[in-house]
LOVOTI-376150 format. One line per field, with one value per residue (C-alpha): residue number from 1; residue in one letter; x, y, z. Coordinates in pm, 1 decimal. Example, Ala and Ser with C-alpha at 12.3 -4.5 7.8 and 13.67 -1.06 7.14 Angstrom:
LOVOTI-376150
seq 1 2
type A S
east 1230.0 1367.0
north -450.0 -106.0
up 780.0 714.0
//
This chain:
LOVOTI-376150
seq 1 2 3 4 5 6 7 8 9 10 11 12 13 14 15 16 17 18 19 20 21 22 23 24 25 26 27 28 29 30 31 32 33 34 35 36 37 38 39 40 41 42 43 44 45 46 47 48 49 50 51 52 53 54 55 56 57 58 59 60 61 62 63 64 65 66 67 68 69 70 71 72 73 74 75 76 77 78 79 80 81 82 83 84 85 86 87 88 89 90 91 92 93 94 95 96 97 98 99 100 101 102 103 104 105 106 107 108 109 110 111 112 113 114 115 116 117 118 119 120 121 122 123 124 125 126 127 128 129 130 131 132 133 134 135 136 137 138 139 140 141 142 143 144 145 146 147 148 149 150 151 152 153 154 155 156 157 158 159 160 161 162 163 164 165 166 167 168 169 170 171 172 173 174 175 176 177 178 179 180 181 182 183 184 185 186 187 188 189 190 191 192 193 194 195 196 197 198 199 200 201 202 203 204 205 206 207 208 209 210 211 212 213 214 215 216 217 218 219 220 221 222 223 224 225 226 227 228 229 230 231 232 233 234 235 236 237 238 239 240 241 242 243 244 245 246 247 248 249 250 251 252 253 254 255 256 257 258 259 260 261 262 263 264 265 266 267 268 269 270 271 272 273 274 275 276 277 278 279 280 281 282 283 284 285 286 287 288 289 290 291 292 293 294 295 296 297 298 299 300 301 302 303 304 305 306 307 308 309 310 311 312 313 314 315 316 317 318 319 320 321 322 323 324 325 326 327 328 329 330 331 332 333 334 335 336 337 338 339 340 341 342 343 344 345 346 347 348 349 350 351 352 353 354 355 356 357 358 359 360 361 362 363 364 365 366 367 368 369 370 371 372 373 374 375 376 377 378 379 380 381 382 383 384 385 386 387 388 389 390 391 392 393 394 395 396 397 398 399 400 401 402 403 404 405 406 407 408 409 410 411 412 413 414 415 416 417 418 419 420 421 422 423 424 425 426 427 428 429 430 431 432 433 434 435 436 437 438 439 440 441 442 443 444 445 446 447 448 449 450 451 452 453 454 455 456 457 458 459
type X X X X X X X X X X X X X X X X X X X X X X X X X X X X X X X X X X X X X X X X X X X X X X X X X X X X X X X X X X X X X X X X X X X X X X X X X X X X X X X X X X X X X X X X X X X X X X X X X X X X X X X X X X X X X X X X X X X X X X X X X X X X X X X X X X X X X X X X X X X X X X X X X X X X X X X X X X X X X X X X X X X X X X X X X X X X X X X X X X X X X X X X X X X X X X X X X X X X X X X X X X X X X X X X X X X X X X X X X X X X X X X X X X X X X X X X X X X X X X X X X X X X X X X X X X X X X X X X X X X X X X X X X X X X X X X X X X X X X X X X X X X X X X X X X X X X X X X X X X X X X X X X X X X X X X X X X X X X X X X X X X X X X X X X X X X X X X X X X X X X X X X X X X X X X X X X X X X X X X X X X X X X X X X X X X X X X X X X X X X X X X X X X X X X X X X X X X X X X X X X X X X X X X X X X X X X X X X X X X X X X X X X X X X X X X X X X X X X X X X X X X X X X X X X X X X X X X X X X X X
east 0.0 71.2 33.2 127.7 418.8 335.4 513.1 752.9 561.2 839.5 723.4 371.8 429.0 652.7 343.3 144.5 383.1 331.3 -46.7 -190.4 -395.4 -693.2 -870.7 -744.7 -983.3 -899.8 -1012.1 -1048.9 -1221.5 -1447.6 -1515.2 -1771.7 -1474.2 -1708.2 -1508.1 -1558.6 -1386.1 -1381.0 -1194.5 -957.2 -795.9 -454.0 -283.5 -462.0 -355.7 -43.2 -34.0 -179.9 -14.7 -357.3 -723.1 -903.4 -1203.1 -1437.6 -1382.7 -1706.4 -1684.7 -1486.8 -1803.0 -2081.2 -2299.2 -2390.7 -2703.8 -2513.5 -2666.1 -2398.0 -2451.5 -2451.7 -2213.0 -1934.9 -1949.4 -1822.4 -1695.9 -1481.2 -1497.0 -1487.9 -1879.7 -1756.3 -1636.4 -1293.9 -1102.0 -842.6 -556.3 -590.2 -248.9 -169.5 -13.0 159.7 222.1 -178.0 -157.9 -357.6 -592.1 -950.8 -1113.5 -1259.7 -1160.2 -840.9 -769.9 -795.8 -611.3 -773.7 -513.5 -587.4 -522.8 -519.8 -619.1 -375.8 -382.8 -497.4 -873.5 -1026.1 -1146.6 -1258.7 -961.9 -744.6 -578.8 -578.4 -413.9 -674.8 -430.7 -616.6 -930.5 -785.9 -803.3 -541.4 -299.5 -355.8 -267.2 40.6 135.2 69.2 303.6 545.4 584.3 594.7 934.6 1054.9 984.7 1210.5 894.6 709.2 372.8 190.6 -201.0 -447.3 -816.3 -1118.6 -1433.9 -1750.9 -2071.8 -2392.5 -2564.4 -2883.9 -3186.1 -3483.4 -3839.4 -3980.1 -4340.4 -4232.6 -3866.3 -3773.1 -3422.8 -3417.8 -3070.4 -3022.0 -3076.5 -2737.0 -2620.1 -2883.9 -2733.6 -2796.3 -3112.9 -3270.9 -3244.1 -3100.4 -3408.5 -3234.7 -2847.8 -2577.3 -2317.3 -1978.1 -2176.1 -1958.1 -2287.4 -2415.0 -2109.5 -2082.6 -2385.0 -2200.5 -1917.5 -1984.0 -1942.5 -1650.6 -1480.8 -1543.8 -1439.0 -1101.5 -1015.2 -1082.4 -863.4 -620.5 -632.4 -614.1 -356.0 -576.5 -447.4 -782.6 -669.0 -1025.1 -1377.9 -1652.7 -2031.3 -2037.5 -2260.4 -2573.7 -2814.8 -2683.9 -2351.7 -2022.6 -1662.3 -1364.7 -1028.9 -680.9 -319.4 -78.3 101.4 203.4 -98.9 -153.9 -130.2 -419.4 -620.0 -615.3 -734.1 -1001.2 -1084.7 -1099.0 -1244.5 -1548.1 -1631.7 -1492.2 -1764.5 -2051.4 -2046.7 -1976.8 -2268.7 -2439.4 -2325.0 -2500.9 -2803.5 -2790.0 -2671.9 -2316.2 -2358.3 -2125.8 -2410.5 -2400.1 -2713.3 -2920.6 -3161.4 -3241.9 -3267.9 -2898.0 -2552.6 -2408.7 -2117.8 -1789.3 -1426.7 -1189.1 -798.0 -554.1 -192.7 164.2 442.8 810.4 1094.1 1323.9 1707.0 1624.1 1758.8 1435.4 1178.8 834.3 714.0 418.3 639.4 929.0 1116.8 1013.1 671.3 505.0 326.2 547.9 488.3 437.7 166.5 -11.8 97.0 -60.0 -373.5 -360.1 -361.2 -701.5 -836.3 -783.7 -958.0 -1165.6 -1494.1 -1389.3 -1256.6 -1613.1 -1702.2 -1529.7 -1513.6 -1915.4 -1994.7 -2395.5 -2650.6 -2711.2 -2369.7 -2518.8 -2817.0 -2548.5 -2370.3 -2697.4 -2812.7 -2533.4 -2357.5 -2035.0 -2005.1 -1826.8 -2002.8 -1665.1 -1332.3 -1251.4 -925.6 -773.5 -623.2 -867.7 -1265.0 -1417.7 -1668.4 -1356.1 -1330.1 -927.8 -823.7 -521.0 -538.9 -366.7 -37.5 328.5 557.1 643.7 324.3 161.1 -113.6 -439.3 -742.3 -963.2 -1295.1 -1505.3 -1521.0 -1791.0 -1779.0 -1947.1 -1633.2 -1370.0 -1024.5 -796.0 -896.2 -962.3 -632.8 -481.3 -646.7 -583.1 -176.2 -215.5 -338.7 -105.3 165.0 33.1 18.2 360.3 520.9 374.2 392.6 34.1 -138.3 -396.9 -757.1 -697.7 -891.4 -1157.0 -1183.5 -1564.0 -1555.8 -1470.4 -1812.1 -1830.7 -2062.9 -2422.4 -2471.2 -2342.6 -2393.9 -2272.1 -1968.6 -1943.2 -1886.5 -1616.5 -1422.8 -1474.0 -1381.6 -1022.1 -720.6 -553.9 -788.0 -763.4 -395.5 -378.9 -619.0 -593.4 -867.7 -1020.4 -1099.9 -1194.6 -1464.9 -1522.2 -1655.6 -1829.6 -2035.6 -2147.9 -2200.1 -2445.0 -2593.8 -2648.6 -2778.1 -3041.2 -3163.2 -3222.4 -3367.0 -3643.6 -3765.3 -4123.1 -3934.6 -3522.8 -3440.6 -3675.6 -3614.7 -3232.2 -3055.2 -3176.7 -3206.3 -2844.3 -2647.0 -2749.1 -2558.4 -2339.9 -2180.7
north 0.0 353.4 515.8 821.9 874.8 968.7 1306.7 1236.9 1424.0 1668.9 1803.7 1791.4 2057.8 2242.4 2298.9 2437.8 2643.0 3032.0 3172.1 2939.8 2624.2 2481.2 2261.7 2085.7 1954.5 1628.3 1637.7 1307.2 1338.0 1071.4 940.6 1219.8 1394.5 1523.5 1652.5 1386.7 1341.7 1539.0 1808.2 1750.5 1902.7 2051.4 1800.6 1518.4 1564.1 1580.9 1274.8 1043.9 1168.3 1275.9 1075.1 785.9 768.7 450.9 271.3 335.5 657.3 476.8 263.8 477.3 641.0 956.9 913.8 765.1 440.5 107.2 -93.8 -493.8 -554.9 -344.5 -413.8 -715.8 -864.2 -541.3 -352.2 -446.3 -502.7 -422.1 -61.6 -81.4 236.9 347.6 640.4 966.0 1086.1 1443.7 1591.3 1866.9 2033.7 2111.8 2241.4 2613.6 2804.8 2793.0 3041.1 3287.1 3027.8 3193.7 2952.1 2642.3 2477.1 2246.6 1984.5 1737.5 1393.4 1017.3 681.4 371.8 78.7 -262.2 -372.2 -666.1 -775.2 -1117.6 -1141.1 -1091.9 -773.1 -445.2 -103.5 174.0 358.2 126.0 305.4 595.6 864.4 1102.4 841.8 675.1 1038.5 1003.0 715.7 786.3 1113.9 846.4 719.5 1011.8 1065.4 722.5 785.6 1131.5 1315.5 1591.6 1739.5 2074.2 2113.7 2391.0 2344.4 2528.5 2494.0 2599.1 2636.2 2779.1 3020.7 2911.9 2962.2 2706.8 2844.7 2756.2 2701.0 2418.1 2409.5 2459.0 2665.1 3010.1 3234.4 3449.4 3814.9 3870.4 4079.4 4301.7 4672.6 4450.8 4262.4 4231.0 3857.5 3788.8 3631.1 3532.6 3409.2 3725.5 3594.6 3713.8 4023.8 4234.9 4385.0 4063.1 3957.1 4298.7 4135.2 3884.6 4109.7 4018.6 3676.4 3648.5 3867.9 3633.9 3386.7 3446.2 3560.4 3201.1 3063.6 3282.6 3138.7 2810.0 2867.4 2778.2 2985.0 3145.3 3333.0 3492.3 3457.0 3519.1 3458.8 3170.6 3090.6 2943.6 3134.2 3198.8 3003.6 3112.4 2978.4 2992.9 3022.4 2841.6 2932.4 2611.5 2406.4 2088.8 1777.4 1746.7 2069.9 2165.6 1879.6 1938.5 2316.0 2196.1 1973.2 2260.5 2478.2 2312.1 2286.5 2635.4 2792.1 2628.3 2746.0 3044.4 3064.1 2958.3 3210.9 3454.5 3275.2 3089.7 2743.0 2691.0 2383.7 2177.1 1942.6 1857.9 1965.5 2153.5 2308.4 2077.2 2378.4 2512.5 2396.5 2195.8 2186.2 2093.0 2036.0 2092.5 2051.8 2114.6 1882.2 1980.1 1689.1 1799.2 1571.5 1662.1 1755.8 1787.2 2067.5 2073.2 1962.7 2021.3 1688.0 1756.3 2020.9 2034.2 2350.1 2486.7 2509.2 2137.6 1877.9 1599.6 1225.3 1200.2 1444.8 1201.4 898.0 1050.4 1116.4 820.2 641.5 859.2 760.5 367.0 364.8 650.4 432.1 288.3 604.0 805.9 599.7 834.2 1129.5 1161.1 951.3 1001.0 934.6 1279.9 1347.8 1211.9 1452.9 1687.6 1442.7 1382.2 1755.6 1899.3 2222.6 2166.4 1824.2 1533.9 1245.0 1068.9 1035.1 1298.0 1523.9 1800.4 2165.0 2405.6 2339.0 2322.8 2073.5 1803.2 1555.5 1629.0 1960.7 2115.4 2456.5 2724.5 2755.4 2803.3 2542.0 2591.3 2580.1 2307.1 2112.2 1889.0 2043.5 1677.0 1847.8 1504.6 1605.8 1696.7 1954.8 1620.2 1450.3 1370.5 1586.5 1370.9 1084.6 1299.7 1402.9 1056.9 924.9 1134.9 1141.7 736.6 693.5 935.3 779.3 452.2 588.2 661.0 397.3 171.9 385.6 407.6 598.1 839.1 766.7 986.7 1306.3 1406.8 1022.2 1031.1 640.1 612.8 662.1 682.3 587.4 717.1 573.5 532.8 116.1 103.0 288.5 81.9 -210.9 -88.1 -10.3 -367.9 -507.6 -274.2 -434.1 -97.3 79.9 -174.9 -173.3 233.0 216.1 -100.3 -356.7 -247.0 118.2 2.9 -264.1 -46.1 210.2 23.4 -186.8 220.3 356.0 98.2 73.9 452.5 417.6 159.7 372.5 635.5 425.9 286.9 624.2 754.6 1108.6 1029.5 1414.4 1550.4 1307.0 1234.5 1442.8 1777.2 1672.2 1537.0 1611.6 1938.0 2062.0 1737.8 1703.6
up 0.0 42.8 348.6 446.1 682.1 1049.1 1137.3 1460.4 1770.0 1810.7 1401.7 1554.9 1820.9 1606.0 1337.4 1653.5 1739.3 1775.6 1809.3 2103.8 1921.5 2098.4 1822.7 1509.2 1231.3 1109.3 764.1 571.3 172.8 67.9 -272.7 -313.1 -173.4 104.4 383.2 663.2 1018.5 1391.4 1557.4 1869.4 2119.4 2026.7 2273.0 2194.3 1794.7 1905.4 2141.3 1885.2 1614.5 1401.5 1540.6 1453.8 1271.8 1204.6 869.3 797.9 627.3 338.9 224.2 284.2 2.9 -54.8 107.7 434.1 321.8 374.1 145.2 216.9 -103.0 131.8 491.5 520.7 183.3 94.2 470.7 796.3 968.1 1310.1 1135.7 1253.6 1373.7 1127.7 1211.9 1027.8 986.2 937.1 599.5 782.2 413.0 468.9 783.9 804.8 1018.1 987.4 837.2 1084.3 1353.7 1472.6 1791.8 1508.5 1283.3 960.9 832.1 550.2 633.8 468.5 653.9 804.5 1000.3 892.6 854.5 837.8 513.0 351.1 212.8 531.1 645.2 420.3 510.8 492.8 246.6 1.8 22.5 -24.7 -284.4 -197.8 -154.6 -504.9 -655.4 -475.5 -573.2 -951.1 -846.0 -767.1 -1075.7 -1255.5 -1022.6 -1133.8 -1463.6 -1416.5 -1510.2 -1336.0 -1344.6 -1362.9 -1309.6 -1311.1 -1269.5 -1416.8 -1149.7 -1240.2 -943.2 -921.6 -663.3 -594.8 -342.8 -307.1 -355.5 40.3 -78.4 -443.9 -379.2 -738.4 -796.8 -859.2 -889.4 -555.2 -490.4 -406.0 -94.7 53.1 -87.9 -462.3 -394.3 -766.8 -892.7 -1250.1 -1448.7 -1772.2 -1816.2 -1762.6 -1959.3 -1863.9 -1674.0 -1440.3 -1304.5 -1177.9 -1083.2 -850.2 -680.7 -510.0 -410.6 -83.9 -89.9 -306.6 -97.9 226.7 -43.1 -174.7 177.9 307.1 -13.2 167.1 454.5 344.9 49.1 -251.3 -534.6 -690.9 -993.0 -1090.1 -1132.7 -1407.1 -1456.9 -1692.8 -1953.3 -1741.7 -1498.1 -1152.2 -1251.7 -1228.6 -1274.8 -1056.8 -1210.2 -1037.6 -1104.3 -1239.9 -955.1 -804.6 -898.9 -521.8 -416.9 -655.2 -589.2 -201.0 -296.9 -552.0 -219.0 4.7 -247.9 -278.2 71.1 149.8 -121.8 8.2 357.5 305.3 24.4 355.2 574.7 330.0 271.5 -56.6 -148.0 -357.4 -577.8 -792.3 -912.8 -1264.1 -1406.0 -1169.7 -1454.9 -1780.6 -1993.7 -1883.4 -1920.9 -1652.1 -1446.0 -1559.3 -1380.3 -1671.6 -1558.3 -1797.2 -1763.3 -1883.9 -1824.1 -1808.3 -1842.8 -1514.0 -1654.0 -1969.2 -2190.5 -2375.8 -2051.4 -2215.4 -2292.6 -2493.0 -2804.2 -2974.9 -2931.7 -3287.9 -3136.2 -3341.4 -3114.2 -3013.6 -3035.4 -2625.2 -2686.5 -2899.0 -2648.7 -2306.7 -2527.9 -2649.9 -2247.5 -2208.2 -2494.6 -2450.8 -2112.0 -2140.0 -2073.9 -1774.0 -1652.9 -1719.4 -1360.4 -1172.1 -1443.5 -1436.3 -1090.7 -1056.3 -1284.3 -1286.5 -1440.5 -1752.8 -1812.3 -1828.3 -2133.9 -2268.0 -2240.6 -2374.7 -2422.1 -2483.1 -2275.8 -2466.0 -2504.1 -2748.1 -2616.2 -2910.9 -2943.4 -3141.0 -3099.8 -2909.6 -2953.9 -2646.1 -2757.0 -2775.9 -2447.4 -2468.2 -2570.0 -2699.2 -2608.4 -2882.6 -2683.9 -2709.1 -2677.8 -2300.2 -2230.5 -2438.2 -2249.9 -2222.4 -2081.1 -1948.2 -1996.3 -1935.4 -1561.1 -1391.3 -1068.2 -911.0 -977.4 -714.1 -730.8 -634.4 -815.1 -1151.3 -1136.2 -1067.0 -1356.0 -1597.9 -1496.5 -1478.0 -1805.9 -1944.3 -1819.4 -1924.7 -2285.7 -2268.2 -2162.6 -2418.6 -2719.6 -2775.1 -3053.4 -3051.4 -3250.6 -3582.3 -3612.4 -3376.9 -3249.5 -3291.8 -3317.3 -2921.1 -2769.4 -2383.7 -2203.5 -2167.2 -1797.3 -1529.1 -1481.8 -1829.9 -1655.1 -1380.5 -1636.9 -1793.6 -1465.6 -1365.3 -1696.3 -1708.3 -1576.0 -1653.1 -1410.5 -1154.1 -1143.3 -1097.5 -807.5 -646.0 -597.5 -287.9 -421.9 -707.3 -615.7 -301.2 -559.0 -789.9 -492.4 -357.3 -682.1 -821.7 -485.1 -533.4 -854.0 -723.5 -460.8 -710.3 -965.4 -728.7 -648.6 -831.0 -943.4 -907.7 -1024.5 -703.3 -446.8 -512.4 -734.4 -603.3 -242.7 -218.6 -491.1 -494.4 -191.8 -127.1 -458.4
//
């Protein structure tokens, strides 16, 4: 496996050093990637090195259901503790919380499984990005990331509870009735809240680079500068749950949910990926110094493009995530690629050679960070390694799929996939995810009862 090493308790009291420290937020991110686990006291993080949660929060659905295909064949019954241990690199005070501290941490210890004893690294998101990091570093390659997020600001009617775009703060309090494209007025609306905002991001280091209304009512998109694949995924992470309560603290819901109006475009999580080749003379793995494409362009492409279907699991993870494929505006349903339309599933955007790239714009803001991003390097570096070449043209002959069990099929039929992530994530997943998809499917109106009542604010 590949746990996460424990910082020495010395380290521990050096991070809490300075300002006195009375709480510390163990944060642990789900599959949904919803922020799950407890806040301590400062000495007890310290003594134990972190806290211990129950395993339980690794199979449960969105709904909080546990499904009987988990507990017990692929995670322990009895809900075994597991250790959170601390990524000190995330260490940062809580917003508006000055006597706290929020650190991001990943799960260890051995649980009992069917199969014997597994570490609880293997259920693990975060550290399956790492680990993909680690053999990009093996490889003598590097990584650089920068994500595109878009959300929507929304208020439910009290009386029908349909969705209507908020008033904004109280000195702005007309609503916007029709789609503002790219409106500064509108945007001036929520000055307020974007202020509170980015000075959370600041807080907790997330690099916001800008913001715009996008091209749906009441939606907007939220711009990050290029860093480190882990880095970024920890602030799309924090981002997400950052944005929603503060939306809260002024009275409106933030959403990530991939269609929240039919007649709108949905929500999409586009990252874009540059490799570089460490000591290189000539690092930028994706062009040749006279500005042309290089072969490893087409190879990483290539890795996306082979497992694509599989990959579409995690890429759109509710059944909701394929209204917005179905539904389109500008969502890919083929595992298509080419220089800059944005209608193409991997984009090259128009770019000098030091900065050539692939924007992954199958991902939905429903869509886990961590594991986005580790699938997207994975495959990448899986087309590299064995040469492979990309579908000619726009690739319109590699179809994805237009469901999500049709999704789930093709992650369990991928040896590719389940190498990258491991068996027990993998069938983990698959077991919640079609025990999601039942739940929803038994219900007399799924969009009402499921998608709008949880993804709406949980996704």
């Amino acid at each position: 496996m590949f746990a996460l090493s424990r910082p020495a308790t010395q380290q521990l009291r050096d991070a809490l050093a300075g300002e006195p420290v009375r709480l510390v937020e163990c944060v642990l991110g789900d599959f949904t990637s919803v922020a799950r686990g407890k806040l301590v006291h400062a000495d007890d993080f310290v003594g134990m090195g972190g806290c211990r949660l129950p395993s339980v929060v690794m199979g449960l659905t969105l709904t909080s259901g546990e499904p009987e295909a988990v507990f017990g064949p692929l995670l322990p019954d009895t809900y075994d503790d597991m250790e959170l241990v601390p990524d000190l690199r995330t260490l940062a005070p809580r917003p508006g919380r000055p006597s706290e501290r929020t650190v991001i941490c990943e799960p260890t210890g051995a649980l009992r499984t069917a199969g014997g004893l597994v570490d609880a690294s293997a259920w693990s998101p975060r550290a399956v990005l790492r680990r993909v990091l680690a053999r990009y570093a093996e490889a003598g390659l590097q990584a650089q990331v920068a994500p595109e997020l878009e959300m929507f600001l929304l208020t439910r009617d009290a009386a029908d509870g349909s969705l209507k775009a908020p008033a904004g703060h109280a000195s702005a309090p007309t609503r916007e009735r029709a789609c503002e494209v790219l409106s500064l007025e509108r945007l001036s609306h929520f000055e307020a809240y974007f202020d509170d905002l980015y000075a959370a991001c600041d807080a907790l280091g997330i690099p916001v680079n800008g913001h715009a209304h996008e091209s749906a009512l009441s939606q907007y998109e939220v711009n990050f500068r290029h860093g480190e694949p882990l880095a970024m995924a920890d602030a799309v992470f924090r981002f997400k749950r950052v944005a929603r309560e503060i939306a809260a603290r002024h009275g409106f819901l933030c959403s990530f949910a991939p269609k929240p109006f039919l007649g709108e475009p949905g929500t999409g999580m586009h990252w874009h990926f540059s490799v570089q080749h460490l000591g290189a003379q000539w690092p930028h793995l994706f062009a040749e110094p006279d500005g042309r494409d290089s072969a490893a362009l087409g190879h990483f492409v290539a890795g996306l493009q082979a497992e694509a279907a599989g990959a579409m699991a995690f890429f759109a993870p509710h059944d909701m995530s394929y209204v917005r494929i179905a539904l389109s505006n500008a969502s890919p349903s083929h595992a298509s690629w080419g220089p800059e339309e944005r209608s193409l599933a991997f984009r090259i955007p128009a770019s000098g050679a030091s900065s050539r790239r692939v924007e992954n714009r199958l991902p939905g803001g429903d869509a886990n960070p961590y594991l986005t991003v580790a699938l997207t390097l994975g495959l990448g570096l899986h087309g590299l390694k064995n040469g492979l070449m990309p579908q000619a043209g726009a690739g319109d002959d590699v179809a994805l799929p237009r469901d999500l069990p049709t999704a789930l099929d093709a992650l369990e039929r991928s040896t590719v996939l389940r190498e990258l992530l491991g068996a027990p994530l993998l069938e983990t997943y698959v077991a919640i995810k079609r025990h999601e998809h039942a739940e929803r499917a038994a219900l007399a109106d799924p969009r009402a009862a499921w998608d709008l009542t949880h993804l709406l604010e949980l996704a």
